[in-house]
Backbone bond lengths (Angstrom), bond angles and torsions (degrees), N, CA, C in turn:
res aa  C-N    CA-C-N  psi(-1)  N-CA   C-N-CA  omega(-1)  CA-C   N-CA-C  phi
1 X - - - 1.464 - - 1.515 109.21 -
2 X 1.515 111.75 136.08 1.509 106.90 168.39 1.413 126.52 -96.23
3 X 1.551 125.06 152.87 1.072 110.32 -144.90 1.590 95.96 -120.03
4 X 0.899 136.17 111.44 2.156 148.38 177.87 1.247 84.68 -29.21
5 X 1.394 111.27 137.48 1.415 129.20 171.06 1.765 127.08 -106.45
6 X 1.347 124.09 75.21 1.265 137.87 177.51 1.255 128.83 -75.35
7 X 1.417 97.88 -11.88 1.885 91.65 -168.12 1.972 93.02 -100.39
8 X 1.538 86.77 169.04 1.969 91.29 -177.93 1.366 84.28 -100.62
9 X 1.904 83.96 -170.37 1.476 113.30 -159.01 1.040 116.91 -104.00
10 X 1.577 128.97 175.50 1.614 119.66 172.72 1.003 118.53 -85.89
11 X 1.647 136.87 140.29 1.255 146.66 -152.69 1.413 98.19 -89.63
12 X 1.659 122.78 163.66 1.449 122.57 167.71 1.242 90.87 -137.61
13 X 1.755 127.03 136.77 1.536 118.83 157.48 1.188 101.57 -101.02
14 X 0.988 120.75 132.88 1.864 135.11 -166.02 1.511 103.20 177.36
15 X 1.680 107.15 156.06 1.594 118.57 171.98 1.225 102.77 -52.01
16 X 1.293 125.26 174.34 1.392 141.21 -144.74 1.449 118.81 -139.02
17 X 1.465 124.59 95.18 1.777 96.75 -158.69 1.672 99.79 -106.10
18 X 1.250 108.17 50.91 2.008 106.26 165.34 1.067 95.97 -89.58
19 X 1.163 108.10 165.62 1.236 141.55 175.19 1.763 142.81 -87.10
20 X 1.366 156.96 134.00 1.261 110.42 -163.17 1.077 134.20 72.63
21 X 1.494 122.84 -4.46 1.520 116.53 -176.66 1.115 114.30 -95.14
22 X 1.482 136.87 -6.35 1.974 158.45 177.53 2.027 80.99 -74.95
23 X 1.208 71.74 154.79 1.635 107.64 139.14 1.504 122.39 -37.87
24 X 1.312 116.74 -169.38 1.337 113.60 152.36 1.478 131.35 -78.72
25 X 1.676 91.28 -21.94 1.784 88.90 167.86 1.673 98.80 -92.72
26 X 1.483 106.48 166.55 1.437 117.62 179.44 1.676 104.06 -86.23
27 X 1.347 103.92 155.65 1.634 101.68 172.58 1.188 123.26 -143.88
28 X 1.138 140.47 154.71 1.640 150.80 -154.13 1.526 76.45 -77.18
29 X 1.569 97.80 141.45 1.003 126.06 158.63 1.712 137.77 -111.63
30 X 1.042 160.49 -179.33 1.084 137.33 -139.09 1.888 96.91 -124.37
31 X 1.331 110.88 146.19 1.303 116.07 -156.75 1.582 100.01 -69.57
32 X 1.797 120.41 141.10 1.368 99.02 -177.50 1.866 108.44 -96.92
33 X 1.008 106.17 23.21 1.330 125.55 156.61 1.752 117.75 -67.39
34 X 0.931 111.17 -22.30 1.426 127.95 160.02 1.841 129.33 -63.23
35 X 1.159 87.83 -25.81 1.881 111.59 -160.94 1.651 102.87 -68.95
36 X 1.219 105.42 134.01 1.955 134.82 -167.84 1.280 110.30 -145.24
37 X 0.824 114.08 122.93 2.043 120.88 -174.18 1.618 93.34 -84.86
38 X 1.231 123.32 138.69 1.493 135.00 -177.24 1.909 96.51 -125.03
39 X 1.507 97.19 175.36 1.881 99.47 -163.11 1.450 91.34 -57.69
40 X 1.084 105.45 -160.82 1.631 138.81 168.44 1.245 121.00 -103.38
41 X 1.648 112.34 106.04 1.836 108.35 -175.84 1.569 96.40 -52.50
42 X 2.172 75.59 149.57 1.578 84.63 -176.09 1.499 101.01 -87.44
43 X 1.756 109.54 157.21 1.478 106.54 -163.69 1.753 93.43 -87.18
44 X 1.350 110.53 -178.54 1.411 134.96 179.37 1.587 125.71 146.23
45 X 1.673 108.65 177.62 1.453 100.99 -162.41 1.662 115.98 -83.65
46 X 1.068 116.63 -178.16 1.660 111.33 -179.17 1.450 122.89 -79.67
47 X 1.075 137.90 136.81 1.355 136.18 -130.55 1.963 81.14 -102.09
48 X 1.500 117.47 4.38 1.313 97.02 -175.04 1.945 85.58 -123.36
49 X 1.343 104.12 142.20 1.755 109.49 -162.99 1.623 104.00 -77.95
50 X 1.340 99.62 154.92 1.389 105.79 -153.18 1.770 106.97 -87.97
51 X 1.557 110.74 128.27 1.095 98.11 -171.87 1.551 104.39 -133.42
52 X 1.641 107.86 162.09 1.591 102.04 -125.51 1.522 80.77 -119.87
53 X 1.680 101.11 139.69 1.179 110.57 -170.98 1.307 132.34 -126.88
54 X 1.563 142.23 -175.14 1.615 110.29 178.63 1.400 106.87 -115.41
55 X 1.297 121.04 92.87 1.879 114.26 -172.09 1.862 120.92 -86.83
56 X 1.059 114.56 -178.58 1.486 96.23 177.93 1.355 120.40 -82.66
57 X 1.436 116.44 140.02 1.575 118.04 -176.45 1.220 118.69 -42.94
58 X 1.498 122.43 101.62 1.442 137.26 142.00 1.341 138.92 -147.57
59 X 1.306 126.25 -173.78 1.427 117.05 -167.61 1.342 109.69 -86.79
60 X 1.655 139.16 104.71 1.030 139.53 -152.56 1.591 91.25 -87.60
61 X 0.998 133.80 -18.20 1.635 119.88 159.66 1.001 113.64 -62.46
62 X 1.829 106.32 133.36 1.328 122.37 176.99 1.717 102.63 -126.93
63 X 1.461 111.90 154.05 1.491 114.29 -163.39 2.139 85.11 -113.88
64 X 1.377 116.46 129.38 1.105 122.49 178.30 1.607 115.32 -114.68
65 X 1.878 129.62 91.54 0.968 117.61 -170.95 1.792 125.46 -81.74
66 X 1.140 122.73 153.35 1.568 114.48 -161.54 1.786 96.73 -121.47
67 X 1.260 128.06 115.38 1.235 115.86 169.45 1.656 142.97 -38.11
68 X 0.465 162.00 111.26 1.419 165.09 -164.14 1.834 114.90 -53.01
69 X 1.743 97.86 -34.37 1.273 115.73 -169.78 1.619 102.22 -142.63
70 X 1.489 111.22 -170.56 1.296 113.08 -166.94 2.020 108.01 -102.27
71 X 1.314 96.59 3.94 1.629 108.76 -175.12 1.863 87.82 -134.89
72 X 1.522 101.12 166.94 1.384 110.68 154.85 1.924 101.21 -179.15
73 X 0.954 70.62 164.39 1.884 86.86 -164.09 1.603 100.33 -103.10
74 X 2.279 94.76 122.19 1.690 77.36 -162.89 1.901 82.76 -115.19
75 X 1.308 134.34 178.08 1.021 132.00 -172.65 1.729 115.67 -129.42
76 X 0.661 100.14 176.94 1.879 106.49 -179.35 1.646 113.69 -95.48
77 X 1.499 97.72 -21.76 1.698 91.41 173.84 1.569 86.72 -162.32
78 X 1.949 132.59 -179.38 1.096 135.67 -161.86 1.870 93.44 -101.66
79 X 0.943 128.18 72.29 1.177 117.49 -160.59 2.062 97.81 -153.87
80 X 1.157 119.04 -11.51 1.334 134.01 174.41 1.597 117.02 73.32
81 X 1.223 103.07 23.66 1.495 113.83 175.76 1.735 102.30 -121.44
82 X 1.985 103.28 152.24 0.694 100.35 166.99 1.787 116.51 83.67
83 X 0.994 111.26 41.16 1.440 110.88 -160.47 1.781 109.42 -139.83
84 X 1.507 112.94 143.94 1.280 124.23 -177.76 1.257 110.53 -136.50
85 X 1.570 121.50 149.74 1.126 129.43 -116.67 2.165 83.42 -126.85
86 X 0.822 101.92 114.12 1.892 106.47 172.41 0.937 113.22 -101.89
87 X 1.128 104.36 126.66 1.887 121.11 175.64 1.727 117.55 -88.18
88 X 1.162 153.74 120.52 1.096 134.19 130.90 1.334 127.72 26.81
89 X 1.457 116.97 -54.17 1.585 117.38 -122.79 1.563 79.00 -114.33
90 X 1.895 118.47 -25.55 0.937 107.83 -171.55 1.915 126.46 -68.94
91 X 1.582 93.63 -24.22 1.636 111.74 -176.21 1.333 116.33 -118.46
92 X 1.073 138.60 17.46 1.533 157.66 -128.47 1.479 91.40 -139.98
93 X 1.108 139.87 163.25 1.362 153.51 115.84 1.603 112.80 -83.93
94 X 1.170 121.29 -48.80 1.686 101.61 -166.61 1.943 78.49 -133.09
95 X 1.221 121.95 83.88 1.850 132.48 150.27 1.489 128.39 -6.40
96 X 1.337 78.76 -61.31 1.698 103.12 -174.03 1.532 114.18 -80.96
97 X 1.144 122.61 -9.04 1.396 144.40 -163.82 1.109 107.90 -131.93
98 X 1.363 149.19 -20.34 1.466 121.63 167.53 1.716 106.01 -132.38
99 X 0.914 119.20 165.59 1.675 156.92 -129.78 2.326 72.29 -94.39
100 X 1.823 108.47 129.97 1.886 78.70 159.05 1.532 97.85 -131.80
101 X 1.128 96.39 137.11 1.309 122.41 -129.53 1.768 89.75 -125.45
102 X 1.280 116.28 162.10 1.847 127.93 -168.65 1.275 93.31 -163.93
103 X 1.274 133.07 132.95 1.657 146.53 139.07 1.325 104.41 -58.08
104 X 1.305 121.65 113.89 1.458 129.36 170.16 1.674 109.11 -74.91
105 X 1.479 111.87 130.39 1.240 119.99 178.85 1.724 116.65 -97.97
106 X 1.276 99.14 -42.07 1.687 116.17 176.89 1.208 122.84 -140.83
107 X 1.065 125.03 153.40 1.804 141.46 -148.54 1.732 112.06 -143.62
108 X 1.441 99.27 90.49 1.410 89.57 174.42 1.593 91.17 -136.13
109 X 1.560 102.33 175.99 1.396 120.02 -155.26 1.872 99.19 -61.65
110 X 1.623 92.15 118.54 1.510 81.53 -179.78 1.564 127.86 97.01
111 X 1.323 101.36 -14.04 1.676 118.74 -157.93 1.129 94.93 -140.04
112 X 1.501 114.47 156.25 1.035 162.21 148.29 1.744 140.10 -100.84
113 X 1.147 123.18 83.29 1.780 112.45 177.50 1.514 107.53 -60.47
114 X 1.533 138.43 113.46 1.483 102.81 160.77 1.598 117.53 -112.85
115 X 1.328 121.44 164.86 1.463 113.90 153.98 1.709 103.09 -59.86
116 X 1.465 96.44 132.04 1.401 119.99 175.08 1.733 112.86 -95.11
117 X 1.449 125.86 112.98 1.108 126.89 169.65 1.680 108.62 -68.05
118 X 1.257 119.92 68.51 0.982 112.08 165.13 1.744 97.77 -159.37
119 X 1.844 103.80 177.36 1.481 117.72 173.11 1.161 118.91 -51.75
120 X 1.503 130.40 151.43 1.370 128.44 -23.19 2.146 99.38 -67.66
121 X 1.306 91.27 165.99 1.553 93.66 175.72 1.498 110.41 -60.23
122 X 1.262 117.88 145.02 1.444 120.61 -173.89 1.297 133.45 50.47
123 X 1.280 91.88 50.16 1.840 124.37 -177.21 2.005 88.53 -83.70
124 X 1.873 102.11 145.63 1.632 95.10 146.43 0.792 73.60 -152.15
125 X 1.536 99.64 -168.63 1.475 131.94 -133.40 1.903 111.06 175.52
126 X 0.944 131.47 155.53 1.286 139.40 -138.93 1.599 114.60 -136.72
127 X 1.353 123.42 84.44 2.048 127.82 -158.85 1.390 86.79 -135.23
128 X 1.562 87.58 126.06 1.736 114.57 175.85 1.502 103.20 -53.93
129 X 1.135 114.97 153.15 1.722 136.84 -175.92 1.493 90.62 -77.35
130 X 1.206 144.65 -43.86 1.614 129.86 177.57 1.362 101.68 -49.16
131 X 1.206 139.69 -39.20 1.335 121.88 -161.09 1.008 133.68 -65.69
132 X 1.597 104.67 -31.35 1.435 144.91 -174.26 1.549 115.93 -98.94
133 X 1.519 105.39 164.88 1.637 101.02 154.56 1.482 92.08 -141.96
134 X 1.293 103.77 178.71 1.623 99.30 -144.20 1.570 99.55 -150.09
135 X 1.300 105.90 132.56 1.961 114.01 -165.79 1.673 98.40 -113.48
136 X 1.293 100.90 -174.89 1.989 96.62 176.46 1.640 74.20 -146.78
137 X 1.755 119.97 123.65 1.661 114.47 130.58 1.461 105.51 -107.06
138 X 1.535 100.43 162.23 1.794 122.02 158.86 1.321 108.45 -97.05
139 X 1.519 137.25 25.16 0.634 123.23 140.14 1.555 151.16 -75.15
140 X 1.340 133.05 139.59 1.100 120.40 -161.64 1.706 122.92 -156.91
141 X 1.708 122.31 144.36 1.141 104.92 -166.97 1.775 110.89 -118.17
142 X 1.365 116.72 136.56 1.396 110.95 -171.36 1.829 97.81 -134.19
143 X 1.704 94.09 119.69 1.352 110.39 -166.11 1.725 97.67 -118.88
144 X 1.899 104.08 127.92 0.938 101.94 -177.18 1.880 112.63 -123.56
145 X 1.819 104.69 109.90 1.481 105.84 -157.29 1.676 101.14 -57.36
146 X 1.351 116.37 -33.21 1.588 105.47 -171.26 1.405 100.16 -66.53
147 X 1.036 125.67 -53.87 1.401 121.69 -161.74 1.232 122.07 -76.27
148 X 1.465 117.14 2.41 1.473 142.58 -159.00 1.620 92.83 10.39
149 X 1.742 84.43 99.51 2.219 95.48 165.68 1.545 87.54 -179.37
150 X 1.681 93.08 148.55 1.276 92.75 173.53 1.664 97.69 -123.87
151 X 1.172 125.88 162.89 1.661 122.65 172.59 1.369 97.66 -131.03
152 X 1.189 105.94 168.66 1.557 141.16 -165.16 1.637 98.99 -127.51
153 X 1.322 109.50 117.72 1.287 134.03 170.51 1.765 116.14 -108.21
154 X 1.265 103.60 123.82 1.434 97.59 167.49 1.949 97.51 -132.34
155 X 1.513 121.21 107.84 1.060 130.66 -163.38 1.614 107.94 67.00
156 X 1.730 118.85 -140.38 1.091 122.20 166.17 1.652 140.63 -56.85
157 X 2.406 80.63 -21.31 1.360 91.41 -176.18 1.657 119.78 -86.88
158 X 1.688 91.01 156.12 1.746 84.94 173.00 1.605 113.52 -106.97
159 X 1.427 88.71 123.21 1.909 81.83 -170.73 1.198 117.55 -123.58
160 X 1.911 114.06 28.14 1.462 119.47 167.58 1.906 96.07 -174.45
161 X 1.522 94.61 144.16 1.478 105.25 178.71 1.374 117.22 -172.75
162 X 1.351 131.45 123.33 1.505 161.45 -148.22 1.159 147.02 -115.21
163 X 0.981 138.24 93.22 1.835 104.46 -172.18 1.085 119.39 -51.98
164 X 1.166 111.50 -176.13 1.533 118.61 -169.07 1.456 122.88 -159.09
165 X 1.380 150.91 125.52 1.200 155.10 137.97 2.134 112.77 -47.17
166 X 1.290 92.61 152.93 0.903 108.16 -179.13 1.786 127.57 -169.91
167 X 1.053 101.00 156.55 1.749 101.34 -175.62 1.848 127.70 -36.94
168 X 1.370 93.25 139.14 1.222 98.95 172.71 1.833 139.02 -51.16
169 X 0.680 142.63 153.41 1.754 119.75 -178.72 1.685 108.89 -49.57
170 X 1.356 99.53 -58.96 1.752 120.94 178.50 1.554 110.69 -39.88
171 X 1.422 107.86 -37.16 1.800 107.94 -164.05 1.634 80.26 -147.40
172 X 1.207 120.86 80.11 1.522 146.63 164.97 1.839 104.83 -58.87
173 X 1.966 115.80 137.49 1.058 112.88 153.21 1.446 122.64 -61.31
174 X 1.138 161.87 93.24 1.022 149.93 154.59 1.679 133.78 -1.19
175 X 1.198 115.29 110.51 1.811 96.83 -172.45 1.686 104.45 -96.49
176 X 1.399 106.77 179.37 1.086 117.47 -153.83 1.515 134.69 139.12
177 X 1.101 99.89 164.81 2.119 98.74 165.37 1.597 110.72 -108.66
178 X 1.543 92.17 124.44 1.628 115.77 -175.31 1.557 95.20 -130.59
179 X 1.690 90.71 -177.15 1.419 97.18 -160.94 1.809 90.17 -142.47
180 X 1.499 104.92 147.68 2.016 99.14 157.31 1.247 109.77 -45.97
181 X 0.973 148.94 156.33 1.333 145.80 135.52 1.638 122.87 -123.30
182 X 1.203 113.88 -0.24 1.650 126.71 156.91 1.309 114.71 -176.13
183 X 1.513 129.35 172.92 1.581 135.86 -144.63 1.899 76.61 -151.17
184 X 1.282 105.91 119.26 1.519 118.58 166.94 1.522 97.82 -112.17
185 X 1.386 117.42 159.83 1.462 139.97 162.25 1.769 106.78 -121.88
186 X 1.251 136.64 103.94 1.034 120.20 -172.02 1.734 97.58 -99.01
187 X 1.804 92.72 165.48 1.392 99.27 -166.50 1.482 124.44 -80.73
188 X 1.128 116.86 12.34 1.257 146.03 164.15 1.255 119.12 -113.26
189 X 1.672 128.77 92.37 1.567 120.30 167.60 1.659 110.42 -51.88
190 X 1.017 113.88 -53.37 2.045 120.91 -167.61 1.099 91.16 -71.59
191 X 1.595 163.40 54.65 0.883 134.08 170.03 1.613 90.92 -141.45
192 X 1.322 100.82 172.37 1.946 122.55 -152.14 1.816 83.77 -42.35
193 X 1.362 138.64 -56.08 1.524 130.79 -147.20 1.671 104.98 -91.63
194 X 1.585 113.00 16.66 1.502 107.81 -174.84 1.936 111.41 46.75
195 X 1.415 91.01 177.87 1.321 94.48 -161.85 1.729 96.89 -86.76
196 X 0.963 140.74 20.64 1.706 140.58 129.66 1.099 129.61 -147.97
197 X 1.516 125.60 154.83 1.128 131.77 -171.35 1.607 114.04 -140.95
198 X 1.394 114.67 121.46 1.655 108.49 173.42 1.823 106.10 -96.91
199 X 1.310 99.21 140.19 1.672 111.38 165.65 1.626 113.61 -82.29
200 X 1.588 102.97 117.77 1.699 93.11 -179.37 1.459 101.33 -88.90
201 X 1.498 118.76 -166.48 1.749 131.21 -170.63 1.519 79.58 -80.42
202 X 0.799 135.80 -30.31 1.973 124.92 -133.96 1.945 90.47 -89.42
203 X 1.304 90.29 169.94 1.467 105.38 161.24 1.343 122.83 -145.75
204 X 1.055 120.32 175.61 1.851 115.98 179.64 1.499 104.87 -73.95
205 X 1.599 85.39 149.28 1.471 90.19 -162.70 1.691 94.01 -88.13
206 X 1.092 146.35 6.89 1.672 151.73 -149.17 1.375 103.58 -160.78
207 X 1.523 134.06 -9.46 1.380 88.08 173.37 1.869 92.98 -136.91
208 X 1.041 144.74 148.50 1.818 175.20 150.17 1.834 88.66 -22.09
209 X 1.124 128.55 -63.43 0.997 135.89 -170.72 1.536 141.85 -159.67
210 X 1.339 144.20 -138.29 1.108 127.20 163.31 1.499 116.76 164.57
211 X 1.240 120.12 114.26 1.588 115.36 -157.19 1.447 122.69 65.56
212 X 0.993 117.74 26.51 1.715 114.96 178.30 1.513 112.85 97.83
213 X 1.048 104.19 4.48 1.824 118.29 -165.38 1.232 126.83 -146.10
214 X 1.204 127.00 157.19 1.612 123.34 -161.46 1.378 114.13 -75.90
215 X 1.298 128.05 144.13 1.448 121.31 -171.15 1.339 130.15 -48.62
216 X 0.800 141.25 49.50 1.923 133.23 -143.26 1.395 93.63 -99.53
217 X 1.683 111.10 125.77 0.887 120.19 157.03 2.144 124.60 -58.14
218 X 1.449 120.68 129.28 1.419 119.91 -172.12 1.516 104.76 -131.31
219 X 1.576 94.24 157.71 2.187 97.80 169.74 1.269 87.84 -108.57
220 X 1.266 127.37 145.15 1.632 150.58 167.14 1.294 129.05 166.97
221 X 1.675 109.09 165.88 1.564 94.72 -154.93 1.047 119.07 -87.83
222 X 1.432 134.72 -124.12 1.507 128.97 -166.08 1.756 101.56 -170.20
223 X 0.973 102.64 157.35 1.609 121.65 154.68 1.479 131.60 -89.40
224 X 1.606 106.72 2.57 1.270 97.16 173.10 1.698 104.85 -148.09
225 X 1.390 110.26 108.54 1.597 103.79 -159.46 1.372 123.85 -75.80
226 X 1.647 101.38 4.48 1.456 115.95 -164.35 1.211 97.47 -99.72
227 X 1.402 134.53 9.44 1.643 122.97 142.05 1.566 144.02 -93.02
228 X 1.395 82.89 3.19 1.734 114.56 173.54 1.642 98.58 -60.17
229 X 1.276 113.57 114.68 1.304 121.71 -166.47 1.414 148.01 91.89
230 X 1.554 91.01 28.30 1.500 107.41 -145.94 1.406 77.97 -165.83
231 X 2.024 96.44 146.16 1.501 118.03 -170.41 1.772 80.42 -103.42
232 X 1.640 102.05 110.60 1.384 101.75 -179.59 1.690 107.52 -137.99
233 X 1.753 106.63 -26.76 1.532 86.03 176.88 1.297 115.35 -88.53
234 X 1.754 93.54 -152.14 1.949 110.81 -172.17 1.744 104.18 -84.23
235 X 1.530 110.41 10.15 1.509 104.12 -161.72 1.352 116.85 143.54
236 X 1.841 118.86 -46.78 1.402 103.14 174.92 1.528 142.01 -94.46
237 X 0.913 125.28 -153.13 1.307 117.18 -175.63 1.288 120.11 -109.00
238 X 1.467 153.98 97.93 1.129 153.04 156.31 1.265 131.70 -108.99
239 X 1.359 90.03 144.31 1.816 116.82 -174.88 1.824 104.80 -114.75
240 X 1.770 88.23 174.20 1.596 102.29 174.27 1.544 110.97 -62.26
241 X 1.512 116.13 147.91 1.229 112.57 -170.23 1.334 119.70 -68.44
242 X 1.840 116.73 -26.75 1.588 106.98 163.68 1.441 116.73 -54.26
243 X 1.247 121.66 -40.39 1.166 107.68 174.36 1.246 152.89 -90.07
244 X 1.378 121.20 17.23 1.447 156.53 142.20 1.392 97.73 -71.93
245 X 1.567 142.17 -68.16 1.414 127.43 -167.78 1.608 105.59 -76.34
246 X 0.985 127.81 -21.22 1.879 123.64 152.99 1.270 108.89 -27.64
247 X 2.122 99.51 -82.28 1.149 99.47 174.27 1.557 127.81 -38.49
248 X 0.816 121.38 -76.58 1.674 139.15 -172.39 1.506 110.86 -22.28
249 X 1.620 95.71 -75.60 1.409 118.35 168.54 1.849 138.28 -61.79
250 X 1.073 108.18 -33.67 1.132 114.96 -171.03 1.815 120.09 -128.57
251 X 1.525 111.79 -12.79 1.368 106.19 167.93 1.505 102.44 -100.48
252 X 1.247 145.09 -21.95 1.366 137.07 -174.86 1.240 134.18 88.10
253 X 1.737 119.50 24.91 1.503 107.67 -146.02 1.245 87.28 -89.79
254 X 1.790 103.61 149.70 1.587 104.85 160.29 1.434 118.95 -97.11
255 X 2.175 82.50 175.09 1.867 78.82 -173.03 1.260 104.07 -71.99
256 X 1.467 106.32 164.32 1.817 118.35 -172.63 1.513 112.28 84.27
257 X 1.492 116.18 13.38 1.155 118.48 164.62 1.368 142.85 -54.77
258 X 1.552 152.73 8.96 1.102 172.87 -64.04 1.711 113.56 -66.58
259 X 1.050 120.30 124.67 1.522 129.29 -174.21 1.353 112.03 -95.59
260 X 1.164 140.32 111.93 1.531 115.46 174.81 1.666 106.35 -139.07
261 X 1.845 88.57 114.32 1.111 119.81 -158.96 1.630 119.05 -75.42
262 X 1.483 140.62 88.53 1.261 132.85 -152.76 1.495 100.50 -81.97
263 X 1.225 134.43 141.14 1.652 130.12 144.35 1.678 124.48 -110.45
C-alpha cells in the first residue's frame, strides 16, 4: 500500500545553484563549503484556511518515486536497453542530504515513466519500480507567469497563493510540468534567495549556466519585495519571504511535488 505524503523535507544551508534568482546583475553567491544539514521542518497545514476551488478536470493524485540509492539506471523504453545511469550528485546540490526524488508520469507493470530532472526540459525516462519506493501526494503547484501568482493546491483545494516575480522576456521562466526536486535554506535569510529556496527539474531555457552552476530553474524569496510582480529575474520564480517560509515551513510539500508552469 502507498502511503499520501504530507510531511516536508530536510533542509540544507549551502550555496545555491538556481538560476535567475539576482537581479539583473549576477551576484556572488555564498561558498558551498559552508553547507550543514539542519532538522527537518516540521510538517502541517497552512496557517491560511483552505478554500475550495474549481480547477481543470484531473487526477490531483500524483505518485512521487524516491530512489533506493544515490545512482539509478533510467532507460528509453521498459525493455532494458538503451539506458543511462543518474547520479545524485549530478542534479542534487547537497546528495547525501536530500531525498532524489522523480514525479512519476506512467505506471506500467514493472515500470515507471518519470519526469527527468535533467536536459532538455521535459525529458522522461523509464526506472523499474524495484529501485524505488513510491508515495502518492494531492498536493500541487499551479504558477501563473501572466498573472504573476503562484497557488498551493492540496487536492481540489486551494490552501495558499502569492504574488510572484518572474523572468525577464530575454531570460524567460520556462513553462511546463516540473517537479520540487530539493528545499535549500541559505545561510543568509536577507539575502537575494530569502530565507528558502526549492530547486525545480526545469532549467533555463537561454542560458548554459549561472554563478558557477547549472541553470536550474528555483521558487524563493528575495531581498527586494518591490519586484514581486514584475518580470525581473534570470528565469526563476520569487515571492515575499513570508511566503516562501509558509510554504516551506508550515504547508509541508514534498519533494516531487508537481509544478505546472503556465505562460
Amino acid at each position: 500500500m502507498r502511503i499520501v505524503v504530507r510531511v516536508a523535507v530536510p533542509l540544507t544551508v549551502l550555496a545555491l545553484a538556481v538560476s535567475g534568482c539576482s537581479s539583473s546583475d549576477p551576484v556572488a553567491t555564498p561558498s558551498a563549503t559552508s553547507a550543514t544539514s539542519v532538522p527537518a521542518i516540521t510538517s502541517g497545514g497552512s496557517t491560511s484556511a483552505p478554500t475550495t476551488v474549481a480547477v481543470p478536470t484531473r487526477d490531483t493524485l500524483s505518485q512521487i518515486a524516491t530512489s533506493k540509492s544515490n545512482t539509478i539506471d533510467v532507460y528509453a523504453n521498459p525493455n532494458k536497453s538503451d539506458f543511462t545511469t543518474l547520479q545524485a550528485g549530478d542534479v542534487l546540490t547537497a546528495p547525501d542530504q536530500t531525498p532524489f526524488v522523480f514525479l512519476v508520469k506512467t505506471v506500467t507493470d514493472g515500470w515507471l515513466e518519470v519526469w527527468l530532472p535533467t536536459r532538455p526540459n521535459g525529458s522522461t525516462g523509464w526506472i523499474e519500480t524495484d529501485d524505488v519506493s513510491l508515495a502518492d501526494t494531492r498536493f500541487w503547484i499551479d504558477v501563473d507567469l501572466k498573472e504573476f501568482n503562484l497557488k498551493v493546491y492540496d487536492d481540489e483545494d486551494m490552501v495558499f497563493q502569492t504574488p510572484i516575480g518572474v523572468g525577464q522576456d530575454e531570460l524567460p521562466t520556462p513553462g511546463g510540468t516540473y517537479y520540487l526536486r530539493e528545499l535549500l535554506q541559505p545561510p543568509n535569510p536577507d539575502g537575494v534567495y530569502g530565507p528558502y529556496a526549492y530547486g525545480l527539474s526545469g532549467y533555463s531555457p537561454v542560458l548554459d549556466s549561472f554563478n558557477g552552476g547549472d541553470a536550474v530553474i528555483g521558487i524563493h524569496g528575495t531581498d527586494d519585495p518591490s519586484s514581486i510582480g514584475t518580470m525581473v529575474s534570470h528565469g526563476c520564480i520569487r515571492m515575499p519571504n513570508d511566503s516562501v517560509t509558509e510554504i516551506a515551513t508550515k504547508i509541508g510539500l514534498p519533494l516531487g511535488t508537481p509544478v505546472f508552469i503556465n505562460d
